[in-house]
PDB file of N, CA, C and O in Angstrom, chain B, residues numbered from 101:
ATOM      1  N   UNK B 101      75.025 113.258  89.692  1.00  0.00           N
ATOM      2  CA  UNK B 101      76.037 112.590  90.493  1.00  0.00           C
ATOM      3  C   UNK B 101      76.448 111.293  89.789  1.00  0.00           C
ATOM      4  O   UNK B 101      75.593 110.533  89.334  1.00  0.00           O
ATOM      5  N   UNK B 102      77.510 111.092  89.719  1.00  0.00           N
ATOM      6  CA  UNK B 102      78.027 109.848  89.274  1.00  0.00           C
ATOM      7  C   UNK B 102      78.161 108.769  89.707  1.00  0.00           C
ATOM      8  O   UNK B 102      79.375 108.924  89.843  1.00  0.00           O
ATOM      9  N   UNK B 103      77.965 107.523  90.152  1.00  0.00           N
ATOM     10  CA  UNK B 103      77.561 106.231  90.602  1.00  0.00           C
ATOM     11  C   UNK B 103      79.332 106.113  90.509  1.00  0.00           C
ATOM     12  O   UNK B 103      79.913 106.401  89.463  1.00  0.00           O
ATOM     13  N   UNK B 104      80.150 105.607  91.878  1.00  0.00           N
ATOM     14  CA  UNK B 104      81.134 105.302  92.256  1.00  0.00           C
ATOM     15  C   UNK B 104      81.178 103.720  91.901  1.00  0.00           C
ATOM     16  O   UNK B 104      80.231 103.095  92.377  1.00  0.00           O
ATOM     17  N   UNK B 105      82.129 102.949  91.136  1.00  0.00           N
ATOM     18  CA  UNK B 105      81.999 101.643  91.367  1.00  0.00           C
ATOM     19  C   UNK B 105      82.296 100.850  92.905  1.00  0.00           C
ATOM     20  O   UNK B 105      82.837 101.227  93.945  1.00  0.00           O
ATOM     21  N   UNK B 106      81.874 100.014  92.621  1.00  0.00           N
ATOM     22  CA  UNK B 106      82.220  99.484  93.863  1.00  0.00           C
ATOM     23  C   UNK B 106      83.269  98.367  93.582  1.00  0.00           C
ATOM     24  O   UNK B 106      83.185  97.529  92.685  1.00  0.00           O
ATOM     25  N   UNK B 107      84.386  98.506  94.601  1.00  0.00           N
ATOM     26  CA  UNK B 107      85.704  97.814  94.965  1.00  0.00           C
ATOM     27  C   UNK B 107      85.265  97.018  95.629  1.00  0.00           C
ATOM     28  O   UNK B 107      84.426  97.295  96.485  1.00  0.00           O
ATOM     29  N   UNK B 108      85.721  95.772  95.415  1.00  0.00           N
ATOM     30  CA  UNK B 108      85.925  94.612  96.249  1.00  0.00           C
ATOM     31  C   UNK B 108      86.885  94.598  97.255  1.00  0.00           C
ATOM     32  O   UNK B 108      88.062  94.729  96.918  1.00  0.00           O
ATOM     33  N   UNK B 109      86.604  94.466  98.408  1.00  0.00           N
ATOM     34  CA  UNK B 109      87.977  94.366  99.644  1.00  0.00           C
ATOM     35  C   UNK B 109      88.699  93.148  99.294  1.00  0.00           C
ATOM     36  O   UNK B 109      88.190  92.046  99.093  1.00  0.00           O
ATOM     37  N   UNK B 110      89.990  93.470  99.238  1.00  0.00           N
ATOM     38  CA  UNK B 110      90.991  92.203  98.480  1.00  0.00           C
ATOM     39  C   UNK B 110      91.293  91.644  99.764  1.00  0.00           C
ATOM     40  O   UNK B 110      91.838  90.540  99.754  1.00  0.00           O
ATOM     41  N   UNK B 111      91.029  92.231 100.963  1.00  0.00           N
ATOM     42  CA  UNK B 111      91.489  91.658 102.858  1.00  0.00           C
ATOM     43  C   UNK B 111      90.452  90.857 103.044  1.00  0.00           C
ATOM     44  O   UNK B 111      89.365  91.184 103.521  1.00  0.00           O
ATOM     45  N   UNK B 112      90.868  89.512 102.567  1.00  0.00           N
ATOM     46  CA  UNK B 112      89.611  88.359 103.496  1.00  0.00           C
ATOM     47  C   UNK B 112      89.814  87.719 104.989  1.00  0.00           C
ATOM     48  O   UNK B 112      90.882  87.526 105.569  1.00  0.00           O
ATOM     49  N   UNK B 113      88.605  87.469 105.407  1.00  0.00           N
ATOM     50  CA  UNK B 113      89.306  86.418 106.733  1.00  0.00           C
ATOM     51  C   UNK B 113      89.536  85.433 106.270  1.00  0.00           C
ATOM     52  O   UNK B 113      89.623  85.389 105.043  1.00  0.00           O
ATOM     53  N   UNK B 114      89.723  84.269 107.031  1.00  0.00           N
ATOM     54  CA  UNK B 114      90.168  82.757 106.602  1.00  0.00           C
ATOM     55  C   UNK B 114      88.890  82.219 106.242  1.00  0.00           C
ATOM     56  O   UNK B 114      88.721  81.351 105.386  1.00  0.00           O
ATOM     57  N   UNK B 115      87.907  82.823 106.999  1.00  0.00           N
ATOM     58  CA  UNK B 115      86.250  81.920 106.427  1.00  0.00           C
ATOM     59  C   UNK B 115      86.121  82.571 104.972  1.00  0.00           C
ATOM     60  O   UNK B 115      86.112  81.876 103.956  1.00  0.00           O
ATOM     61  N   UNK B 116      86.049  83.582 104.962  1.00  0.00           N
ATOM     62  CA  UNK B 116      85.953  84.202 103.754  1.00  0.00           C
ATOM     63  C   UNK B 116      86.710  83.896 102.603  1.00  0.00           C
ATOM     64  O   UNK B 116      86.140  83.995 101.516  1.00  0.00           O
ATOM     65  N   UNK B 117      87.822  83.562 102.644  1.00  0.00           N
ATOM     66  CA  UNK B 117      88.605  83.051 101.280  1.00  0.00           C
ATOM     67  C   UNK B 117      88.658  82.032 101.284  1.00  0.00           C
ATOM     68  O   UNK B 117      89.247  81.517 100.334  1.00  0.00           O
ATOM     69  N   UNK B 118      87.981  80.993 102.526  1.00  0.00           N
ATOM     70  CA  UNK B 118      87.510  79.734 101.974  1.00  0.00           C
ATOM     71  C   UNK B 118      86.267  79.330 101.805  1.00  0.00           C
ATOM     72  O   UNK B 118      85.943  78.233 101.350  1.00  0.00           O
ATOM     73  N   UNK B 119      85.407  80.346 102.226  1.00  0.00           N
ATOM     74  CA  UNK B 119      84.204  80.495 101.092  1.00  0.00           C
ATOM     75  C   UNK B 119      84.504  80.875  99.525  1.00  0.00           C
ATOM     76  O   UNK B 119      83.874  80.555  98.517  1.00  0.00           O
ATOM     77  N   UNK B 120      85.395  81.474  99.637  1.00  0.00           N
ATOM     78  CA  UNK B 120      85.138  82.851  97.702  1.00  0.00           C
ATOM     79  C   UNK B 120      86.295  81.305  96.761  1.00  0.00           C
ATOM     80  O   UNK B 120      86.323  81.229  95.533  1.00  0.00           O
ATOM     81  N   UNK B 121      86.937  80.487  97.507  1.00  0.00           N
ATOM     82  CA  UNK B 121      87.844  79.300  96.844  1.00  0.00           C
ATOM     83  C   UNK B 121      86.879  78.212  96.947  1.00  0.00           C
ATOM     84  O   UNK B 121      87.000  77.376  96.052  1.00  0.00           O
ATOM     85  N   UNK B 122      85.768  77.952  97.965  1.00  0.00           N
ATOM     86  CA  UNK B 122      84.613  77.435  97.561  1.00  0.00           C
ATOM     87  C   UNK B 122      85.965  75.806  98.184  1.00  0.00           C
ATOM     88  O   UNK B 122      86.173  74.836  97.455  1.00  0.00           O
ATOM     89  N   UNK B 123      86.606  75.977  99.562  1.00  0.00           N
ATOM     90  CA  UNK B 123      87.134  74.900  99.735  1.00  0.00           C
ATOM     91  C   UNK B 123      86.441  74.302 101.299  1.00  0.00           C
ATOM     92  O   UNK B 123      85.947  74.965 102.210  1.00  0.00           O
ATOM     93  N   UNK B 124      86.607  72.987 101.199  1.00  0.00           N
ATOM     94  CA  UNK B 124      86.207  72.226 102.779  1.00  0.00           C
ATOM     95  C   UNK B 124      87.052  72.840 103.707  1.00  0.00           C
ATOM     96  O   UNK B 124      87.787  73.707 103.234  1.00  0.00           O
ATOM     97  N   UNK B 125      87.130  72.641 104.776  1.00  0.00           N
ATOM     98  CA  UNK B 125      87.683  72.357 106.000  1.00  0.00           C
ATOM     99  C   UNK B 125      88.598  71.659 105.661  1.00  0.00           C
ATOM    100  O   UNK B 125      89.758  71.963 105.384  1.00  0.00           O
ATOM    101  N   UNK B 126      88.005  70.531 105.680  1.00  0.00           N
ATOM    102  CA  UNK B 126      89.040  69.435 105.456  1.00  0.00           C
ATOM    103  C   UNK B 126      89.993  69.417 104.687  1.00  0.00           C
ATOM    104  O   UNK B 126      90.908  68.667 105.025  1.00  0.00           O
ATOM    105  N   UNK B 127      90.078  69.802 104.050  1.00  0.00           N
ATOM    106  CA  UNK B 127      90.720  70.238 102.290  1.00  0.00           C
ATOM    107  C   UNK B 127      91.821  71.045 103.126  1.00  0.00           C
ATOM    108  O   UNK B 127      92.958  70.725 103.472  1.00  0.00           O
ATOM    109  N   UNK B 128      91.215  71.983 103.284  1.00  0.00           N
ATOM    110  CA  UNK B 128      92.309  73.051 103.954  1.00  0.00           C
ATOM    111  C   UNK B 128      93.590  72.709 105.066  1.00  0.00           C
ATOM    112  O   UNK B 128      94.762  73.083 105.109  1.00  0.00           O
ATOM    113  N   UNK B 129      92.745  71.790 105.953  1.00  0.00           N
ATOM    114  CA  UNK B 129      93.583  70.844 107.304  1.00  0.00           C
ATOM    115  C   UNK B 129      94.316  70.109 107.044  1.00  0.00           C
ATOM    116  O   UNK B 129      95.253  69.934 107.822  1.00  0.00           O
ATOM    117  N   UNK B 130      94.216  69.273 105.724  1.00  0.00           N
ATOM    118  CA  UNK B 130      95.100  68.237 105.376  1.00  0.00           C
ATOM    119  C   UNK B 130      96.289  68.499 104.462  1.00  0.00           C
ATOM    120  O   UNK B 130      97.236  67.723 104.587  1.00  0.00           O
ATOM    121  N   UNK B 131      96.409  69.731 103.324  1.00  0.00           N
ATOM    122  CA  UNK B 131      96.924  70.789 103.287  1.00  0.00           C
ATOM    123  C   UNK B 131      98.016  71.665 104.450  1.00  0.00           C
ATOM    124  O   UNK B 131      99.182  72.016 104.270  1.00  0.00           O
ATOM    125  N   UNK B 132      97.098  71.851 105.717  1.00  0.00           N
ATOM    126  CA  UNK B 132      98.418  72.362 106.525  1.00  0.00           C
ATOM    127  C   UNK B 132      98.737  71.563 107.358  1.00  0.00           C
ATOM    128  O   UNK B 132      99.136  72.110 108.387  1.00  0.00           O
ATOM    129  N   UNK B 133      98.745  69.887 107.393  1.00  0.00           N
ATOM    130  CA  UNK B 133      98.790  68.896 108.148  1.00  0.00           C
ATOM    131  C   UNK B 133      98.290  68.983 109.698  1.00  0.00           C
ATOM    132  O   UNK B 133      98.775  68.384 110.657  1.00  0.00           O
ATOM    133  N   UNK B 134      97.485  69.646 109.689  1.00  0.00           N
ATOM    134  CA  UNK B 134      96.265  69.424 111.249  1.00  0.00           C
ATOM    135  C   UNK B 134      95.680  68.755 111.005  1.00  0.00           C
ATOM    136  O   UNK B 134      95.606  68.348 109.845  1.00  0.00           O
ATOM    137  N   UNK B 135      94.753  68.166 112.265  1.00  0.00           N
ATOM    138  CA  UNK B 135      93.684  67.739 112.436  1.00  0.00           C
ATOM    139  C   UNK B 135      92.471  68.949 111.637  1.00  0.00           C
ATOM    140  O   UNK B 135      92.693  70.156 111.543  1.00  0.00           O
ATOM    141  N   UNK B 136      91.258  68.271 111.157  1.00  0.00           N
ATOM    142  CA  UNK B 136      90.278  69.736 110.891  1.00  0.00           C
ATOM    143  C   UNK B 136      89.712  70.521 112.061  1.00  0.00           C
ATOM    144  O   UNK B 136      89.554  71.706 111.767  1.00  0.00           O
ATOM    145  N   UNK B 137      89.373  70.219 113.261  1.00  0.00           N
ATOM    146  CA  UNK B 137      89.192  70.804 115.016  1.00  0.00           C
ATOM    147  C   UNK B 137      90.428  72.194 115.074  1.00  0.00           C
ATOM    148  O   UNK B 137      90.527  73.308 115.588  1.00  0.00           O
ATOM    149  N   UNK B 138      91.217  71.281 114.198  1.00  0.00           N
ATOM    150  CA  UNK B 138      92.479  73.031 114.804  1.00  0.00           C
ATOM    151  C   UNK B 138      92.502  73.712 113.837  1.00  0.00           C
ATOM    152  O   UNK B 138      93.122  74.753 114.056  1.00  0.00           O
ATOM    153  N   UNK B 139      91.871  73.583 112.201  1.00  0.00           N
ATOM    154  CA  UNK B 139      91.943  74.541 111.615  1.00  0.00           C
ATOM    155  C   UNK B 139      90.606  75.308 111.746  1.00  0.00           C
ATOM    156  O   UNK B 139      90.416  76.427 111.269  1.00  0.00           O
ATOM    157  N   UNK B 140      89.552  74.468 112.559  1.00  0.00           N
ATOM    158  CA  UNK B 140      88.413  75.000 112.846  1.00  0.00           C
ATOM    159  C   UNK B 140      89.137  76.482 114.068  1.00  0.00           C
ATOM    160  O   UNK B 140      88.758  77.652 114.111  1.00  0.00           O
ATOM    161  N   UNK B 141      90.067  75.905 114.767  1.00  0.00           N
ATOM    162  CA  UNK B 141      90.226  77.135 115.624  1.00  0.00           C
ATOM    163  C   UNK B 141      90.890  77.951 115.192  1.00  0.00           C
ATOM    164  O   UNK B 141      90.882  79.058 115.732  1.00  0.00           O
ATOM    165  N   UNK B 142      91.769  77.679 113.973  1.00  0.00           N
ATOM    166  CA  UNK B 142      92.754  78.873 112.959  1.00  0.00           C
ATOM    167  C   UNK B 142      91.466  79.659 112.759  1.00  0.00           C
ATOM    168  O   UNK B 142      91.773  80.792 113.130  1.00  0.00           O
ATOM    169  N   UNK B 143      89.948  79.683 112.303  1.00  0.00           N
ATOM    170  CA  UNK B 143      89.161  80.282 111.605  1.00  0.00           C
ATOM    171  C   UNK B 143      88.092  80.970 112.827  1.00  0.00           C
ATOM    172  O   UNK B 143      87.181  81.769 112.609  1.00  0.00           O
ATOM    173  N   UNK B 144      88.460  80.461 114.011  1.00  0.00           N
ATOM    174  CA  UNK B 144      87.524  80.790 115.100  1.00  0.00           C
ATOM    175  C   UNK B 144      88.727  82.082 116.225  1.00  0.00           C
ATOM    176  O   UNK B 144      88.322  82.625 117.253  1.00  0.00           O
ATOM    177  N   UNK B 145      90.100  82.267 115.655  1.00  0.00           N
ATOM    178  CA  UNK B 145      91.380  82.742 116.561  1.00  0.00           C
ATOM    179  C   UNK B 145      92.242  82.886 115.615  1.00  0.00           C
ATOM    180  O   UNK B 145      93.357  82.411 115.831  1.00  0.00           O
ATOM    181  N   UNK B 146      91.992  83.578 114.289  1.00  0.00           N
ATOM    182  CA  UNK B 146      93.122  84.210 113.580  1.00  0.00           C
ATOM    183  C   UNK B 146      94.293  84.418 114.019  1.00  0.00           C
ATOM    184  O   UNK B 146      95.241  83.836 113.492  1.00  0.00           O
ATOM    185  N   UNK B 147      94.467  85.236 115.011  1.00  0.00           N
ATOM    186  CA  UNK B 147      94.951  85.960 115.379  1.00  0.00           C
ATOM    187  C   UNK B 147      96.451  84.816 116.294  1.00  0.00           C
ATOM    188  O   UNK B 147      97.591  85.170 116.596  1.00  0.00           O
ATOM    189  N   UNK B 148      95.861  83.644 116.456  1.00  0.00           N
ATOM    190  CA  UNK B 148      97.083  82.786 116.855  1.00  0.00           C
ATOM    191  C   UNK B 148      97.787  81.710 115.477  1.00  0.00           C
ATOM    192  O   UNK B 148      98.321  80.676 115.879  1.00  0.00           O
ATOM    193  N   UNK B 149      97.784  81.869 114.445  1.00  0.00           N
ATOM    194  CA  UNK B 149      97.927  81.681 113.232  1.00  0.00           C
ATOM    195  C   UNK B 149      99.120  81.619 112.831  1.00  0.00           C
ATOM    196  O   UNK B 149      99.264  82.448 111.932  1.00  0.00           O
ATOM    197  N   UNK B 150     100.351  80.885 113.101  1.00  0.00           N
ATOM    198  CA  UNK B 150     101.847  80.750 113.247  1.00  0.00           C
ATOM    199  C   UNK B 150     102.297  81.592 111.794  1.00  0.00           C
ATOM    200  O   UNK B 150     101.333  81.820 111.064  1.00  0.00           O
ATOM    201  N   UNK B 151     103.365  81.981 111.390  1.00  0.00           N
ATOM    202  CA  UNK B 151     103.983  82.711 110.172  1.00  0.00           C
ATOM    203  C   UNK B 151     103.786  81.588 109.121  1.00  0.00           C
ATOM    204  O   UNK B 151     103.210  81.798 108.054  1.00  0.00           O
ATOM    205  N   UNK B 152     104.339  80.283 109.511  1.00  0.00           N
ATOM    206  CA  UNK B 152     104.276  79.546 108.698  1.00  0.00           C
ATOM    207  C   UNK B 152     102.983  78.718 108.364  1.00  0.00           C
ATOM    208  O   UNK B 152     102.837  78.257 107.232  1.00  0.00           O
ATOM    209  N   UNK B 153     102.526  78.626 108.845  1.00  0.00           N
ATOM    210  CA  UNK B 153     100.664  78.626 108.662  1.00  0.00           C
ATOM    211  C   UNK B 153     100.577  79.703 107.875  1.00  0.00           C
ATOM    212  O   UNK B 153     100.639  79.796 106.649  1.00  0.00           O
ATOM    213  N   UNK B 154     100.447  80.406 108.603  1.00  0.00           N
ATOM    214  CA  UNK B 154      99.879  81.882 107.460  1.00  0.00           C
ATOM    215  C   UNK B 154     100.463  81.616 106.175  1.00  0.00           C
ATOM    216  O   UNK B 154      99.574  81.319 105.377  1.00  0.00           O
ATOM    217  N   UNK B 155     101.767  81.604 105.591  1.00  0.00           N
ATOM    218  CA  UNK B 155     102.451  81.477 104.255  1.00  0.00           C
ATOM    219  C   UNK B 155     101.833  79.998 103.243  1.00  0.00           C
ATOM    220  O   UNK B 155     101.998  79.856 102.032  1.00  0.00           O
ATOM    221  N   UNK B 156     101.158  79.106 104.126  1.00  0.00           N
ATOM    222  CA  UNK B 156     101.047  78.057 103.626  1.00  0.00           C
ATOM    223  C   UNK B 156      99.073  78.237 103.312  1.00  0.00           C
ATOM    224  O   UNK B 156      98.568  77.710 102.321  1.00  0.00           O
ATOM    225  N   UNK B 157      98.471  78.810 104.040  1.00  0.00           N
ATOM    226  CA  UNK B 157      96.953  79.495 103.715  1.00  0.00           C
ATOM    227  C   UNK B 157      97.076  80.125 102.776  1.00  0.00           C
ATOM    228  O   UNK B 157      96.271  79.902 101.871  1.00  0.00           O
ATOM    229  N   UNK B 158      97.929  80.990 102.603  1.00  0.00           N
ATOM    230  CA  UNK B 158      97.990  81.521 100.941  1.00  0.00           C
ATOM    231  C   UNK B 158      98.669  81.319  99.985  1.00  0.00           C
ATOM    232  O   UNK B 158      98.511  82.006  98.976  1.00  0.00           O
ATOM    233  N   UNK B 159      99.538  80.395 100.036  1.00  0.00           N
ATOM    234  CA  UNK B 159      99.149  79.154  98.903  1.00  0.00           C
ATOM    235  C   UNK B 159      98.110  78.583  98.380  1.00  0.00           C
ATOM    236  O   UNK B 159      97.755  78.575  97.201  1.00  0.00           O
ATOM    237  N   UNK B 160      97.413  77.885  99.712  1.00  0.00           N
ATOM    238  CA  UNK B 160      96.204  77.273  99.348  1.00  0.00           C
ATOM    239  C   UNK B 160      95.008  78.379  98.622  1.00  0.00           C
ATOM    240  O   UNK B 160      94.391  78.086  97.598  1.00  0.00           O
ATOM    241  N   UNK B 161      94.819  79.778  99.431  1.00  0.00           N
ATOM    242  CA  UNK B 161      94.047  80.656  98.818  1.00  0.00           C
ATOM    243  C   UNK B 161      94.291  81.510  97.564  1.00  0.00           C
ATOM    244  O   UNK B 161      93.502  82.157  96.875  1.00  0.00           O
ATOM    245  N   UNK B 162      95.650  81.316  97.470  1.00  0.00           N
ATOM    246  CA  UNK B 162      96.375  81.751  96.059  1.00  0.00           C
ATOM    247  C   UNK B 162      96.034  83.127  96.021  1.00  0.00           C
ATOM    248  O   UNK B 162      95.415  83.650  95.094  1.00  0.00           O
ATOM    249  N   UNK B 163      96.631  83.976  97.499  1.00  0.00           N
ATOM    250  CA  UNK B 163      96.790  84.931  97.931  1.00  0.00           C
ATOM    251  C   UNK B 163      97.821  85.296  98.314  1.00  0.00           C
ATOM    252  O   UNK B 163      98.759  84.511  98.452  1.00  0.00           O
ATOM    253  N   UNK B 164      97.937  87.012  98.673  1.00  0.00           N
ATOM    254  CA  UNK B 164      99.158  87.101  99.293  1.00  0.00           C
ATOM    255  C   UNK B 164      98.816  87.375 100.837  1.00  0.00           C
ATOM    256  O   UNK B 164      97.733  87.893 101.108  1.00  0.00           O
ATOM    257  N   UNK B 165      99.652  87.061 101.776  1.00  0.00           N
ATOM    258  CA  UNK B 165      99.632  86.913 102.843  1.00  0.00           C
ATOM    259  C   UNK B 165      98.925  88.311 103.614  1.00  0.00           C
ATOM    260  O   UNK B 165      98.110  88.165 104.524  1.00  0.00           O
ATOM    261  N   UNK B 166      99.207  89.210 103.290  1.00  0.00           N
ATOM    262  CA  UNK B 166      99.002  90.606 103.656  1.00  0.00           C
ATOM    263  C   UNK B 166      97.300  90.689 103.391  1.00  0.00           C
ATOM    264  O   UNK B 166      96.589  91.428 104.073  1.00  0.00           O
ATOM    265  N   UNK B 167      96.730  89.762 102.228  1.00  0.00           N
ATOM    266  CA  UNK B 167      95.026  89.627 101.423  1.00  0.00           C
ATOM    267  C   UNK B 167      94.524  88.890 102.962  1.00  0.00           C
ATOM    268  O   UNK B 167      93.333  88.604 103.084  1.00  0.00           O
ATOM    269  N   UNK B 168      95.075  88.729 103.614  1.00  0.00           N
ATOM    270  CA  UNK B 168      94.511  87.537 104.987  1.00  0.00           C
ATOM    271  C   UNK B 168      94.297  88.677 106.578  1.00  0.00           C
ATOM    272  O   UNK B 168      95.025  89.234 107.399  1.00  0.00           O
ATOM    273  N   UNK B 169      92.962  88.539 106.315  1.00  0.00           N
ATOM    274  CA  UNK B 169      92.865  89.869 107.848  1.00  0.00           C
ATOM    275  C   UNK B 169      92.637  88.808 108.933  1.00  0.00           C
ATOM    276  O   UNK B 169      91.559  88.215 108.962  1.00  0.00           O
ATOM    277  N   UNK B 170      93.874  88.464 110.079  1.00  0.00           N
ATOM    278  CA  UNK B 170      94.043  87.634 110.975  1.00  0.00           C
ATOM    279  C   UNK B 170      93.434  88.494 112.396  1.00  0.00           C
ATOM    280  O   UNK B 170      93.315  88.025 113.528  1.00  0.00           O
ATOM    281  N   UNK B 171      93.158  89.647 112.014  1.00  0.00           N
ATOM    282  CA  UNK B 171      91.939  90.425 113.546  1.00  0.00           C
ATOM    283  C   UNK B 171      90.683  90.773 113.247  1.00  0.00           C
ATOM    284  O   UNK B 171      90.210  91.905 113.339  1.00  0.00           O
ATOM    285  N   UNK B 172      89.973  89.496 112.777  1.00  0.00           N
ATOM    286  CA  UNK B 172      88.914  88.805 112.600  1.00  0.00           C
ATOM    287  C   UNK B 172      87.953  90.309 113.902  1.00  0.00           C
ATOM    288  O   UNK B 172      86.756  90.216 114.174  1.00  0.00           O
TER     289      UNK B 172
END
């Protein structure tokens, strides 16, 4: 049998591609001009994550928007 490689899932959450970018909170909040408390809740409620938020997270993650799984 042949050993399948293994693929990396290119779909991160928001914790996750700001773990694998190895960035703060803070870093990230001041970046999308919040407070860090509300990007704590972008990462705790994906799923309420405005379009333009979203477009501006992957900038910062130097992703494409679609790489961002917001149903955490």
């Amino acid at each position: 049998m042949i050993p399948q490689a293994k693929v990396e899932n290119k779909f991160k959450t928001l914790r996750e591609w700001r773990a694998f970018r190895r960035l703060p909170k803070n870093q990230i909040a001041k970046a999308l001009e919040v407070h860090p408390s509300t990007y704590n809740n972008m990462e705790d409620n994906p799923q309420d994550v405005t379009v333009r938020e979203a477009t501006i997270l992957a900038e910062i993650f130097e992703c494409k928007v679609e790489e961002i799984n917001f149903f955490e």
